[in-house]
C-alpha positions in Angstrom: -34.1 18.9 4.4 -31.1 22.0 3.2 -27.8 19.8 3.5 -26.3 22.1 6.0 -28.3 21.0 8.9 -27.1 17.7 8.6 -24.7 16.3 10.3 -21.5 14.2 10.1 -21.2 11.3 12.3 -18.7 11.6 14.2 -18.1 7.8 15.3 -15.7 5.6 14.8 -18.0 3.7 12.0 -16.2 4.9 9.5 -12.7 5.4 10.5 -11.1 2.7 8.6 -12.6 3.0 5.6 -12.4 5.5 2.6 -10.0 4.6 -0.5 -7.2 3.4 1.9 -5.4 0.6 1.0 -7.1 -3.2 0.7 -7.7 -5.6 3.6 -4.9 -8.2 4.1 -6.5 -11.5 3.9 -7.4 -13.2 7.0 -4.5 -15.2 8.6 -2.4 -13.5 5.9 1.1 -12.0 7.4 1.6 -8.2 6.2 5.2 -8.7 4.3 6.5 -5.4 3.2 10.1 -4.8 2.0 12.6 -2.4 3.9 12.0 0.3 1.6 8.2 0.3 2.1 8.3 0.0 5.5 10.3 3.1 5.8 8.2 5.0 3.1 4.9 4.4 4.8 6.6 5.2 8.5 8.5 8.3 7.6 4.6 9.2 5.9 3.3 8.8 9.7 6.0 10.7 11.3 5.1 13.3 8.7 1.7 13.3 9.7 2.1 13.1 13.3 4.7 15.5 14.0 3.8 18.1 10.7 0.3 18.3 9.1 -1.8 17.5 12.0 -0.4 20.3 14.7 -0.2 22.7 11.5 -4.2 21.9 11.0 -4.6 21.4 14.8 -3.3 25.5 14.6 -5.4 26.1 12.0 -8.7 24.4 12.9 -7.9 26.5 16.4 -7.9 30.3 15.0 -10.9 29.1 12.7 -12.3 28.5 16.0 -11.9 32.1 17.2 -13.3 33.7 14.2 -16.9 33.0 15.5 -19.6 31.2 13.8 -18.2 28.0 13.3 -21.5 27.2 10.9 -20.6 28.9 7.9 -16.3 28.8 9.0 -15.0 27.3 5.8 -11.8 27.0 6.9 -13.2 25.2 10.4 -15.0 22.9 8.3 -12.6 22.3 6.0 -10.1 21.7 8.8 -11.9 19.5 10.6 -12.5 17.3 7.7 -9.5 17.4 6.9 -8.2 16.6 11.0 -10.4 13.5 10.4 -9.0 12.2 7.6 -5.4 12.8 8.9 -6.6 11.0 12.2 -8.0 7.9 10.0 -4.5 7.7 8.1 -2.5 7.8 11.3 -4.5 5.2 12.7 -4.5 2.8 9.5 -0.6 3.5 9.4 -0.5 2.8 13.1 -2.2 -0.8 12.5 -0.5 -1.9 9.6 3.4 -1.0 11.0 2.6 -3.0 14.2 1.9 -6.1 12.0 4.6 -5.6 9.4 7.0 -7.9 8.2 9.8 -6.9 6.9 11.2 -9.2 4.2 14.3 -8.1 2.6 14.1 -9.3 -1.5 18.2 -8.5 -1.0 18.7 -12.1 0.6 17.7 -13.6 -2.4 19.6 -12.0 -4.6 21.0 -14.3 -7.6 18.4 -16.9 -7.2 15.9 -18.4 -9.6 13.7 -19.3 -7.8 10.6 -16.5 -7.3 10.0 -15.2 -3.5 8.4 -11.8 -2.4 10.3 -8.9 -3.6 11.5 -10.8 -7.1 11.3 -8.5 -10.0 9.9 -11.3 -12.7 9.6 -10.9 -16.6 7.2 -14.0 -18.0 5.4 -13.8 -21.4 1.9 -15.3 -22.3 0.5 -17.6 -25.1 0.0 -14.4 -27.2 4.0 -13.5 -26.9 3.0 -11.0 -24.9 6.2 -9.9 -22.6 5.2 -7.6 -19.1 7.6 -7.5 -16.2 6.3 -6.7 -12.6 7.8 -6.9 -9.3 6.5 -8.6 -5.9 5.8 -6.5 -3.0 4.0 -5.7 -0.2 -0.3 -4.9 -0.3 0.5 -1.5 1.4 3.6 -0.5 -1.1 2.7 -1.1 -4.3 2.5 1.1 -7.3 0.7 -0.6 -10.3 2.3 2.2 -12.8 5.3 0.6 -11.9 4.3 -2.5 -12.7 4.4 -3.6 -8.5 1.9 -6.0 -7.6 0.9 -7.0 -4.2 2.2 -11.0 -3.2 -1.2 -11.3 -3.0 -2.4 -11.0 -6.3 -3.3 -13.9 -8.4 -0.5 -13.0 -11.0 2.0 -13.4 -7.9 0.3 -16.2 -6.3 0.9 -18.1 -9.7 4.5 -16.8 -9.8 5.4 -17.9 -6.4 8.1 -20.9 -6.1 8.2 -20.7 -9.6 11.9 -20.9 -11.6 13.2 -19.2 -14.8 11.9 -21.0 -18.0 8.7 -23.0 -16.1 5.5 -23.1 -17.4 2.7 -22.1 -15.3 -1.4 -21.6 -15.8 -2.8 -18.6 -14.6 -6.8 -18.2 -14.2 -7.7 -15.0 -15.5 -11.4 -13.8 -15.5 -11.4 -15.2 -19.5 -10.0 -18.9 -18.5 -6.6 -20.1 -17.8 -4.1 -18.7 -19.7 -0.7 -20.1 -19.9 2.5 -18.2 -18.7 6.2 -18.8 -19.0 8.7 -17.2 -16.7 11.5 -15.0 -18.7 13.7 -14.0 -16.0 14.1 -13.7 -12.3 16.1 -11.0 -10.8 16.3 -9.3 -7.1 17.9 -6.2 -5.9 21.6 -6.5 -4.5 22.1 -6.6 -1.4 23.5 -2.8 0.3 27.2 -2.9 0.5 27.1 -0.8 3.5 24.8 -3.8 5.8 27.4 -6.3 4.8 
């Protein structure tokens, strides 16, 4: 059968899924730190009150031209109305269940909590830094890694100068932490 007389479904099967962000882990709280949680809302307002009545508008006058079979720009729009939709929705979901956890509060302690910015070295003398964030914020080329990553979930509790094993997919591999640092608090909430 010629591919275009098949059709999309149009359910809700597949709604959530699609390269979006991973699945929190069951009973898991969605932490997320100020900054991310205004990032991903000001994303939803910019989808809600921008890009989806510009390609409502545009889906529309597609609409007019006629055959809406061989419409690219219908098509196009209307795939592209869906992903929007399935965005907005995941958005949606995740900012109703979000905890925001300000790193700030712990500012000049040792001891490692979400938002931390950690430095440790390996066996191998091998030095990395990363920070601790949310699952929906982070940005690996930054080195950000979601508190739910085993490199974080090692890290946890931990203080400046312990020791700490961390199973990687080759065997345990021992860690020191370097340095523990958080961002200062604003001047202008104090």
């Amino acid at each position: 059968m010629n591919k275009a007389f098949t059709r999309e479904p149009e359910g809700d099967a597949d709604d959530d899924e699609g390269p979006a962000l991973p699945a929190l882990p069951a009973g898991a709280r969605n932490y997320i730190t100020p900054a991310g949680y205004q990032r991903l809302r000001a994303e939803l307002m910019t989808l809600l009150d921008v890009e989806r009545p510009k390609m409502v508008e545009t889906v529309s006058w597609a609409a007019k031209n006629g055959d809406r079979s061989e419409n690219g720009d219908y098509l196009y729009g209307k795939k592209r109305l869906r992903e929007i939709d399935r965005r907005i929705r995941f958005l949606t979901k995740r900012l109703d269940i979000a905890e925001i956890a300000d790193p700030a509060r712990h500012h000049g302690n040792e001891q490692i909590f979400f938002g931390a910015t950690v430095t440790y070295v390996n066996a191998h003398g091998d030095e990395r830094t990363i920070t601790i964030k949310g699952i929906d914020e982070v940005d690996n080329l930054k080195g950000e890694v979601s508190w739910v990553a085993p490199i974080a979930r090692a890290l946890l509790k931990a203080r400046e100068g312990d020791s700490l094993q961390l199973q990687t997919p080759g065997g345990l591999e021992a860690i020191e932490v370097l340095a523990v640092s958080y961002p200062a608090p604003d001047a202008g909430n104090s």
